[in-house]
C-alpha positions as CSV (number, residue, x, y, z in Angstrom):
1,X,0.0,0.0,0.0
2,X,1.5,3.4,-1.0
3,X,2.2,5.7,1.7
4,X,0.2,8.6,0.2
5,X,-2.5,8.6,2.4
6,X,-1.1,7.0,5.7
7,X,-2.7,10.2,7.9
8,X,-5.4,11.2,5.6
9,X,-8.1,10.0,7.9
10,X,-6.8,12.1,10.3
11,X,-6.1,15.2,8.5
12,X,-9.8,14.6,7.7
13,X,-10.6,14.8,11.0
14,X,-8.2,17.3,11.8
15,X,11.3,4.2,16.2
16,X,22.6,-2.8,24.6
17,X,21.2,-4.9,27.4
18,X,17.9,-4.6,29.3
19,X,18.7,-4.2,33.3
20,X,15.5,-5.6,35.0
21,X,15.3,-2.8,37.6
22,X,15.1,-0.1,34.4
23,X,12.9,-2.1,32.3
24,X,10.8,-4.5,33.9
25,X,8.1,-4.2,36.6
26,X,7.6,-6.2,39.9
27,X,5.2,-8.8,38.1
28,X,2.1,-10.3,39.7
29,X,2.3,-13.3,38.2
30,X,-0.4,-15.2,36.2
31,X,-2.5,-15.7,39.4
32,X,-1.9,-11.7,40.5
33,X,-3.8,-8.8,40.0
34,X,-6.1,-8.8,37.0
35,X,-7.5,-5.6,37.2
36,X,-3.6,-4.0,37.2
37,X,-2.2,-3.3,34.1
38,X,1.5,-2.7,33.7
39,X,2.3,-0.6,31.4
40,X,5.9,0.3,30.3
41,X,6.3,3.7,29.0
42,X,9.2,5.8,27.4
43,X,7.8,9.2,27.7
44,X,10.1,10.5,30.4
45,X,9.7,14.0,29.7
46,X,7.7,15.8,31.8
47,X,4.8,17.5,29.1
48,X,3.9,13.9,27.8
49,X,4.6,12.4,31.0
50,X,1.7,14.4,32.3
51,X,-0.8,13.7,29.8
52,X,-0.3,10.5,29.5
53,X,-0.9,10.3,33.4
54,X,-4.1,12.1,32.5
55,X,-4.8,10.1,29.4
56,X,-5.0,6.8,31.6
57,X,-6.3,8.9,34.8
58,X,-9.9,9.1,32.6
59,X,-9.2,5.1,31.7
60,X,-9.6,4.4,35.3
61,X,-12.5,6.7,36.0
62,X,-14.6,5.2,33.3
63,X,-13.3,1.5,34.3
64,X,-16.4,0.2,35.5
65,X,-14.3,-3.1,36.3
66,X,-12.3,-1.2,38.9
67,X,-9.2,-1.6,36.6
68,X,-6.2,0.2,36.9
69,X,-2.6,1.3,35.4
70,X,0.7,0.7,37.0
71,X,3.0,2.9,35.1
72,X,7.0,1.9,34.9
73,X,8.5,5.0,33.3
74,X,11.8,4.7,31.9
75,X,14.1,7.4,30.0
76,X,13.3,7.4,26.2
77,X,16.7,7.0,25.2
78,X,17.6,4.1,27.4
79,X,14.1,2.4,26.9
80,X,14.8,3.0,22.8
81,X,18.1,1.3,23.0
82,X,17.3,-1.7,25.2
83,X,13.8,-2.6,23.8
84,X,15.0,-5.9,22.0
85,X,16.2,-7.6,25.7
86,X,13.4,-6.0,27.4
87,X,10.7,-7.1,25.1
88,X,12.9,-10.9,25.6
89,X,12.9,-10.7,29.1
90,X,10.6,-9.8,31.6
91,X,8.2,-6.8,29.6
92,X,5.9,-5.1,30.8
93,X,1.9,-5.7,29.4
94,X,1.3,-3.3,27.5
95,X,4.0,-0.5,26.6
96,X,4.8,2.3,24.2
97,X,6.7,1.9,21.1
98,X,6.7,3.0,17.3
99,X,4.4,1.9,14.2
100,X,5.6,0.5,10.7
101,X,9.0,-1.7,10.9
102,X,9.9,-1.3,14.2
103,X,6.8,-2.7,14.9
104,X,7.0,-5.0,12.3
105,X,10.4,-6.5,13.8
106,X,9.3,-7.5,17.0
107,X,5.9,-9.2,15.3
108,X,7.9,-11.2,13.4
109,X,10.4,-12.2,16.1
110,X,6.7,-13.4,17.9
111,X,7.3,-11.0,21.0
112,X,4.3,-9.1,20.1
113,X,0.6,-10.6,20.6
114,X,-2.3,-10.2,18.2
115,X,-4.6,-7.6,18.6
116,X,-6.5,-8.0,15.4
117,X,-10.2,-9.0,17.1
118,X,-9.4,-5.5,18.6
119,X,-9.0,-4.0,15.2
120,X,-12.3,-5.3,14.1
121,X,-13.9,-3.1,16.7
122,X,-11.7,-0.2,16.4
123,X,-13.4,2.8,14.1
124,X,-11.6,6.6,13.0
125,X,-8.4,4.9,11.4
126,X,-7.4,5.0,7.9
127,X,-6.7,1.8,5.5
128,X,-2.7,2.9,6.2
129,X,-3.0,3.8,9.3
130,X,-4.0,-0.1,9.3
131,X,-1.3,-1.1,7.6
132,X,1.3,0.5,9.4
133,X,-0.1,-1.4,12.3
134,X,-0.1,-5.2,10.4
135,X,2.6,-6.9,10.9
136,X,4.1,-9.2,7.7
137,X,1.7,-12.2,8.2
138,X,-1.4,-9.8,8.1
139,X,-2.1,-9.9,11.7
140,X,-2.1,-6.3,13.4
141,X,0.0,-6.2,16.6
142,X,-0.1,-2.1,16.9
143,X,-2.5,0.4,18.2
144,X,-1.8,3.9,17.0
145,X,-2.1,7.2,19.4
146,X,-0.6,10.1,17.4
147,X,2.2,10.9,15.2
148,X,4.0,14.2,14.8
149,X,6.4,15.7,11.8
150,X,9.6,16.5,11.1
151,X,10.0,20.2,9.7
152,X,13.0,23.2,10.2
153,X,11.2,24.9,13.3
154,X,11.8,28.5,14.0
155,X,10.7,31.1,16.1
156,X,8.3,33.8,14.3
157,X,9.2,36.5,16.1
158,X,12.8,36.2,15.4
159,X,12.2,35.8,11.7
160,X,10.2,38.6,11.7
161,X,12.8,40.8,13.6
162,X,15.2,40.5,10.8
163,X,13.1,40.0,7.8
164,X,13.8,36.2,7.3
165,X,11.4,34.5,4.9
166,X,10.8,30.5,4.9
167,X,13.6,29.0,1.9
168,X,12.5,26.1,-0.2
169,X,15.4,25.3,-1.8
170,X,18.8,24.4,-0.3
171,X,20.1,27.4,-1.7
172,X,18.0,29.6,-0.1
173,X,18.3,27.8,3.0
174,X,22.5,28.0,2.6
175,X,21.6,32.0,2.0
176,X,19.6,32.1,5.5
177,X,22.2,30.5,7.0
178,X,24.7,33.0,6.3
179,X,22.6,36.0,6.8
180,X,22.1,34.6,10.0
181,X,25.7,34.4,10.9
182,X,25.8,37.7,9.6
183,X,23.6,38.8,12.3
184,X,25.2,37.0,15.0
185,X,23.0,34.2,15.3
186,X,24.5,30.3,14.9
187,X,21.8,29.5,11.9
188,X,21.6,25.4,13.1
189,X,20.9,24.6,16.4
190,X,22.8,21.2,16.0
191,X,22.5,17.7,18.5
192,X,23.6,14.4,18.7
193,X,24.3,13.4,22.1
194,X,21.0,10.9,22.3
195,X,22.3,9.4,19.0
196,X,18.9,9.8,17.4
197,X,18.5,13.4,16.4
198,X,20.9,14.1,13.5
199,X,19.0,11.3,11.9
200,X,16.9,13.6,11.2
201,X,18.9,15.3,8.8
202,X,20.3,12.3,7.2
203,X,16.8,11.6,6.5
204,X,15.6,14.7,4.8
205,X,18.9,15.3,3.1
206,X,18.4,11.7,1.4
207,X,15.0,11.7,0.6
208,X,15.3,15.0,-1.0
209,X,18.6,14.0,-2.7
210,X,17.2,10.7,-4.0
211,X,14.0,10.2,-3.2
212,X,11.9,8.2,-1.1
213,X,12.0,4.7,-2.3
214,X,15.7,5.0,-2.4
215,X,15.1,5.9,1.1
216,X,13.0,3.1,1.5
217,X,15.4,0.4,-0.5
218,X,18.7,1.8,1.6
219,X,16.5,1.1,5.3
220,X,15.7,-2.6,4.2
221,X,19.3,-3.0,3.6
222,X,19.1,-3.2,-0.2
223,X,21.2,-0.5,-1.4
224,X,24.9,-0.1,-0.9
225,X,25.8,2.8,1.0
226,X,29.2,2.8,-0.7
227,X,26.9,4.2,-3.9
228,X,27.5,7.3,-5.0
229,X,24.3,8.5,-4.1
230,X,24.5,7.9,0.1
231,X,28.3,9.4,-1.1
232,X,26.0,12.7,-1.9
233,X,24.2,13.0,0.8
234,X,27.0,13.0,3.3
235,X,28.8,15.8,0.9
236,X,25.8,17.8,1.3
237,X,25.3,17.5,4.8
238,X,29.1,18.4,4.9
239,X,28.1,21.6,3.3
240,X,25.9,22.7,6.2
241,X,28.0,21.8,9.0
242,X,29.7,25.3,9.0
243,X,26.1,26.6,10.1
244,X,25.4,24.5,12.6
245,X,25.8,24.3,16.2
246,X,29.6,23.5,17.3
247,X,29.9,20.5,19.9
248,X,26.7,18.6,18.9
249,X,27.8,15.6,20.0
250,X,27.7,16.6,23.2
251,X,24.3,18.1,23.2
252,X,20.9,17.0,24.3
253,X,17.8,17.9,22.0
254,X,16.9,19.5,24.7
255,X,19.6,22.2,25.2
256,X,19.5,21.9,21.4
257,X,15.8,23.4,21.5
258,X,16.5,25.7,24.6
259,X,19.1,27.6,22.4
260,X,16.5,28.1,19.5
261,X,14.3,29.5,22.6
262,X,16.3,31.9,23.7
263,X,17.2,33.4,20.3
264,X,20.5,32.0,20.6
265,X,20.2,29.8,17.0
266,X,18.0,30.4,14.3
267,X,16.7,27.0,13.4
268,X,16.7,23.6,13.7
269,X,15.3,20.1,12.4
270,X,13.5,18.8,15.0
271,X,10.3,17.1,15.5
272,X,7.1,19.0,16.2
273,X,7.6,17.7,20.1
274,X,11.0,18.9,20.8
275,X,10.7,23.1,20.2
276,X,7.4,22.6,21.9
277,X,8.7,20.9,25.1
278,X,11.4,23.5,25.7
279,X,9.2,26.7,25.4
280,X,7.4,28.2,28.1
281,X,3.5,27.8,28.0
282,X,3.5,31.5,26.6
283,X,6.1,31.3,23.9
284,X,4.6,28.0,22.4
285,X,2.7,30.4,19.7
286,X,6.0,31.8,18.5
287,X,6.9,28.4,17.4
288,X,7.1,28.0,13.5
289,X,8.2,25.8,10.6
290,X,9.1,25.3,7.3
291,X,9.3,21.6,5.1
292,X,13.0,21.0,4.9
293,X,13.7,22.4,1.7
294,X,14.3,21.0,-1.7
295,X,17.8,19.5,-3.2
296,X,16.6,17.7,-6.6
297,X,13.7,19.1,-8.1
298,X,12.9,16.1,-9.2
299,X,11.8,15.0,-5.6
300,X,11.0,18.8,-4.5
301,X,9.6,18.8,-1.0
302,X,7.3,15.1,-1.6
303,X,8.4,13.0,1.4
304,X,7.9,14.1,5.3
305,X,8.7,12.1,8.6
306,X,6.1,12.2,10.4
307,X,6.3,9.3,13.1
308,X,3.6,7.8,14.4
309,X,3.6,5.9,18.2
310,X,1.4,4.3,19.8
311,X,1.0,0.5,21.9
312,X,1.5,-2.7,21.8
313,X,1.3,-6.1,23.7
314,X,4.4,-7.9,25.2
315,X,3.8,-11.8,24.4
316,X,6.8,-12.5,27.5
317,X,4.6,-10.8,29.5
318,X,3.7,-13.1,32.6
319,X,0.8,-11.5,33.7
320,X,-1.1,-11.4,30.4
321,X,-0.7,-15.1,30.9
322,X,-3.9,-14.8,32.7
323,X,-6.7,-14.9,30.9
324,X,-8.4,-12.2,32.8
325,X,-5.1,-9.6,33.1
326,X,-5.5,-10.1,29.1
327,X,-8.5,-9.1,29.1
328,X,-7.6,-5.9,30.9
329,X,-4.9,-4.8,28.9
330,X,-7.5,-5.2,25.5
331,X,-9.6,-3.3,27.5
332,X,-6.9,-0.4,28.1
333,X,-6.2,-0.9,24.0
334,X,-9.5,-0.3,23.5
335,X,-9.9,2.8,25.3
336,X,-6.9,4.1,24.0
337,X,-8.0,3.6,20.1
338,X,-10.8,6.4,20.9
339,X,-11.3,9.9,19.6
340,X,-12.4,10.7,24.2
341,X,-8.8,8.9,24.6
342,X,-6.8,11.5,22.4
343,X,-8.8,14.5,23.2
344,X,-7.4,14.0,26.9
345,X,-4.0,13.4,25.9
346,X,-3.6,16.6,23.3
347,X,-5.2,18.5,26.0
348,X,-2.2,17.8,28.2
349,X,0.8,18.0,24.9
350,X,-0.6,20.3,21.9
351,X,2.8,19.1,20.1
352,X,0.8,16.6,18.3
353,X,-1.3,15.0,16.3
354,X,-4.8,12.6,16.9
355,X,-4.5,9.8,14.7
356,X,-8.3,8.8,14.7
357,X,-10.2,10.7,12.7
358,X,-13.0,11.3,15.4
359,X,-10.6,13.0,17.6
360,X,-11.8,16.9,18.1
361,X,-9.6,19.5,16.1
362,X,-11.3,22.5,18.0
363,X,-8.5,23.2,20.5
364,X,-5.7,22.6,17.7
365,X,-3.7,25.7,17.7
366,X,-2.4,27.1,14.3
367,X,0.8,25.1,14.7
368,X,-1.4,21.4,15.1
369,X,-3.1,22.5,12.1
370,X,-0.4,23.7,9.6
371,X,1.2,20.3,10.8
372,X,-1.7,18.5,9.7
373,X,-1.4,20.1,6.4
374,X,1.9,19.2,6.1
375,X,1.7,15.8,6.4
376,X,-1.6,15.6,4.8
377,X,-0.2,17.2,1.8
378,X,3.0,14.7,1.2
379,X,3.2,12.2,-1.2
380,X,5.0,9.8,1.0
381,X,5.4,9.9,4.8
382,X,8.3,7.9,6.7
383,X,8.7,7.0,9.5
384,X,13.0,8.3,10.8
385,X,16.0,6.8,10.2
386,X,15.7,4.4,13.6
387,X,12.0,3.1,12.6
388,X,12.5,2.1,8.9
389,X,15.3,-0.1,9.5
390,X,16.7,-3.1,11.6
391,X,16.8,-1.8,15.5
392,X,20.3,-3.8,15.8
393,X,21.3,-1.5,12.7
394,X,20.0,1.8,14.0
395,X,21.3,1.7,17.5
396,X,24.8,-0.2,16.6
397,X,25.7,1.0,13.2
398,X,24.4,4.4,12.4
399,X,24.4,6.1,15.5
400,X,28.5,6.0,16.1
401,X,28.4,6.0,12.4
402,X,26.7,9.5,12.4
403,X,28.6,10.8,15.5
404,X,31.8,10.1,13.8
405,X,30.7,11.8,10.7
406,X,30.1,15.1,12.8
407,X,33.3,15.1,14.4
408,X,35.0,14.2,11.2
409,X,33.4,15.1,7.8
410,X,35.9,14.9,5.9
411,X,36.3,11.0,5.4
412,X,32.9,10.1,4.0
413,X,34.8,7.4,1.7
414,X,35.9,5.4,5.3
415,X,32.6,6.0,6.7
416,X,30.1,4.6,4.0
417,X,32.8,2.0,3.8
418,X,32.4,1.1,7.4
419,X,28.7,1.3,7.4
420,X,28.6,-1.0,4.3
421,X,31.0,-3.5,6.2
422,X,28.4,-3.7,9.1
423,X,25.3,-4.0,7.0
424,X,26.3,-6.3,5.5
425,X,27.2,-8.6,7.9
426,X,23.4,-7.6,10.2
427,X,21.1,-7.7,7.3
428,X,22.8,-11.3,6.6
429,X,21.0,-12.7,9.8
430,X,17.7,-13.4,10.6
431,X,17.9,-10.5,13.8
């Protein structure tokens, strides 16, 4: 199914070792507490920590089963990184994770259970919404909550100051750049200490380079990335590094974000989250974007990232062994899958999207909105770097792969090398 319209029924209606202390709650048991639903969770920031505690707040005040949510909270970053030992160990029942073939990875290793007699209930999602929740043998493991995109995010006022105007070519965007530096300002608020950021860039930089399915092909592990194309998009991205932030290897998105805040950088390529967690409450309409602009006309400004998470069941889990504990955590699914469900949750974080078409658009602030015509309006939407391929490859190939790029641009011939080397060798086995 083409990607076209993965969020157009919700622009209508508006992804190391596990420790078990980190990882894995106190379990039950089959014969413990049925109406206690563990739920493992990697927003450890405090905005969608919040409403996500409000989110499953109203699940327990509608319960009329009593049930109830035991929340084990772990830091994104370290929950990202562990997921494959945690999801073999001793998971959680129902926890948070990403849609498409990260999903898809874990459903075909047979960690994930089948929710499919859920999905014959569930109503507001699209036909690819669907599909980015069906795993390779048909079955759909994933229940989607909201996605978000990937744009160059600004602040209005500051672009207003000096008279900046949105590029859409990387030409223009080059020009910006070095009128910014012209009036002091560091154009690129730049990151990379989580390892997942500068993906990002990678990202856009290929897909507007070479298109999507080259994108595509070059996550499944089907393209070399000695070709001269990849070869390309490191050049370019070598290009912009004189614009961006110095040191980002040893920055967090979040100081990353803080710095475009405080006027301190111009710009950055971010997800629609990260700006919007770092500004105060009565800054957040002074947030602004632009697509990333275009390199080859030929693909213009077509693809966006716009991830979409959501939640899944851990088949290791012990407690779902029970019949009735199951029955609990469908229950939680099935709450979860409704418009009521997301209305709470974007009450609590406005830096995203509803994925279910019922959801209420009414309280969607001009930012939500132009976002939803963003990604409404692409021709194909993926997912980031670290959900369209292997996990193994992500965390243990491309991010030191990236970070080494940053603090050494200049060899791009011994990187893609290196990174060819590895791929070779991971996309060999079965994962």
């Amino acid at each position: 199914m083409s990607r076209r319209n993965l969020l157009r029924g919700a622009a209508a209606g508006t992804g190391a070792v596990a420790l078990p202390s980190l990882l894995a709650a106190c379990s039950s048991g089959p014969g413990g507490d049925s109406k206690t639903i563990r739920m493992g969770s990697n927003s450890s920031d405090p905005v969608p920590k919040k409403a996500f505690a409000d989110a499953f707040a109203a699940y327990e005040k509608q319960s009329k089963a009593g049930r109830k949510i035991k929340v084990n909270t772990v830091d994104h970053n370290t929950f990202q990184e562990n997921i494959n030992r945690y999801l073999q160990g001793k998971p959680d029942d129902v926890f948070m994770w990403f849609a498409g073939y990260r999903m898809q990875f874990f459903a075909k290793k047979g960690l994930l259970l089948d929710i499919s007699d859920l999905w014959k209930t569930y109503q507001g999602f699209s036909p690819a919404l669907k599909d980015q929740s069906t795993g390779e043998d048909g079955k759909q493991y994933f229940t989607p909550y909201y996605y978000y995109p990937w744009a160059v995010f600004h602040r209005k006022s500051l672009f207003d100051q000096h008279g900046y105007t949105a590029p859409k070519t990387l030409d223009e965007y080059i020009a910006l750049a070095k009128q910014m530096q012209k009036d002091k300002l560091i154009p690129i608020a730049f990151c990379d200490k989580d390892g997942w950021p500068a993906m990002g860039t990678f990202d856009y930089i290929n897909m507007r380079t070479n298109g999507y399915e080259f994108h595509k092909s070059l996550m499944a592990g089907k393209e070399a990335w000695t070709d001269k194309r990849v070869k390309d998009v490191f050049d370019t991205w070598r290009s912009l590094l004189p614009y961006c932030q110095p040191g980002a290897n040893g920055r967090t998105w979040q100081e990353a974000a803080t710095s475009l805040q405080q006027r301190k950088t111009g710009m950055a390529v971010f997800g629609m989250p990260h700006p919007g967690a770092q500004f105060p409450k009565a800054e957040q309409t002074d947030i602004d974007f632009f697509p990333f602009p275009e390199i080859n006309p030929e693909h213009g400004q077509d693809a966006v990232e716009a991830p979409i998470d959501g939640f899944l069941l851990a088949k290791n889990s012990k407690t779902l062994k029970n019949k009735k504990t199951l029955e609990s955590a469908k229950d939680l699914l099935a709450y979860l899958a409704t418009p009521k469900a997301e209305d709470t949750y974007l009450a609590g974080d406005p830096n995203n999207i509803a994925v279910n078409s019922g959801a209420s658009t009414s309280t969607y602030s001009s930012l939500q909105k132009k976002a939803v015509e963003l990604v409404s309006g692409a021709k194909q939407i993926s997912q980031f770097l670290d959900r369209d391929t292997r996990p193994d490859f992500a965390s243990t190939v491309m991010i030191p792969a990236i970070q080494s790029f940053i603090n050494n641009p200049k060899d791009v011939d011994g990187l893609v090398n290196g990174i060819e080397r590895q791929k070779k060798t991971i996309f060999a086995t079965e994962g």
